[in-house]
C-alpha positions as CSV (number, residue, x, y, z in Angstrom):
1,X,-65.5,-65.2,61.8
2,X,-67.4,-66.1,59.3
3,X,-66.5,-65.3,55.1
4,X,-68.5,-62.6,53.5
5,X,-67.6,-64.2,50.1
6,X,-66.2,-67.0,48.7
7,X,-62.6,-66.6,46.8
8,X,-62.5,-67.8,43.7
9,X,-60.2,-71.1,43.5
10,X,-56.5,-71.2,41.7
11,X,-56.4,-73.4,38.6
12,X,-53.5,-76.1,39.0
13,X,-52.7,-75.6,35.0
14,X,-49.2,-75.3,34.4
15,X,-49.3,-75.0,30.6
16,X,-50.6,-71.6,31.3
17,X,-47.0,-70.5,33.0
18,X,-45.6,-71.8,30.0
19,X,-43.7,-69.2,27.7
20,X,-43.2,-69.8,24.0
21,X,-40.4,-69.0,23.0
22,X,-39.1,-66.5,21.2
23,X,-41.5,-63.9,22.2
24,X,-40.5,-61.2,20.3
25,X,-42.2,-61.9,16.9
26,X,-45.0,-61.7,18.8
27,X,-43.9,-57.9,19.4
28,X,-43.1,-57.5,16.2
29,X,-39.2,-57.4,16.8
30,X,-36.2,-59.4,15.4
31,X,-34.9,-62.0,17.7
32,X,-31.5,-62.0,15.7
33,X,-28.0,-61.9,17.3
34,X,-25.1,-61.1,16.1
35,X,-21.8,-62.6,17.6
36,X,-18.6,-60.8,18.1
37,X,-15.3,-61.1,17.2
38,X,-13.1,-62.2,19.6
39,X,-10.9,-59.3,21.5
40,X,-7.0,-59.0,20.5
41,X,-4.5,-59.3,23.0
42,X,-3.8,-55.3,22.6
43,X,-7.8,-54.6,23.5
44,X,-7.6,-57.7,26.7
45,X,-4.6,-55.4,27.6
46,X,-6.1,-52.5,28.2
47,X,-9.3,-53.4,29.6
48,X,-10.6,-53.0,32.9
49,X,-10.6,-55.6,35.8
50,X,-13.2,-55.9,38.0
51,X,-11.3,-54.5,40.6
52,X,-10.8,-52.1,38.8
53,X,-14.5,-50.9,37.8
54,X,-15.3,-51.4,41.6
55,X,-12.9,-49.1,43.1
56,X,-13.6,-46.8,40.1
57,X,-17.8,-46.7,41.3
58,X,-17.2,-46.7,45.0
59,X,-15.4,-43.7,44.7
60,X,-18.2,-42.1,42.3
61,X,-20.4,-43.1,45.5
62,X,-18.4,-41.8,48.1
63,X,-17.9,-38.5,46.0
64,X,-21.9,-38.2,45.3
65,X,-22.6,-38.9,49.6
66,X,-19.9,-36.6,50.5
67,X,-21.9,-33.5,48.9
């Protein structure tokens, strides 16, 4: 079969896949983090495992397919 056009061919430059970064002053947004303090025992105590958070969604699941 023969082509009805000719495909353009793929430039091998890699600095084109290049990102600079950070990107978002280019958006016009702050690229600022802020850290946080580390948690207390009390708050490592009463937060949720993964376990946890699993069972808690599969049942959310099951309760949204059961309807």
């Amino acid at each position: 079969m023969k082509k009805r056009y000719d495909l353009p061919q793929e430039e091998d430059d890699s600095e084109k896949n290049l990102v600079n970064e950070p990107m978002a002053p280019v958006y016009g947004m702050e690229a600022e983090t802020d850290t946080l303090p580390a948690l207390t025992q009390e708050q490592l105590a009463e937060c949720m495992t993964g376990e946890e958070f699993l069972e808690h969604w599969c049942k959310c699941i099951e309760r949204l397919f059961d309807k």
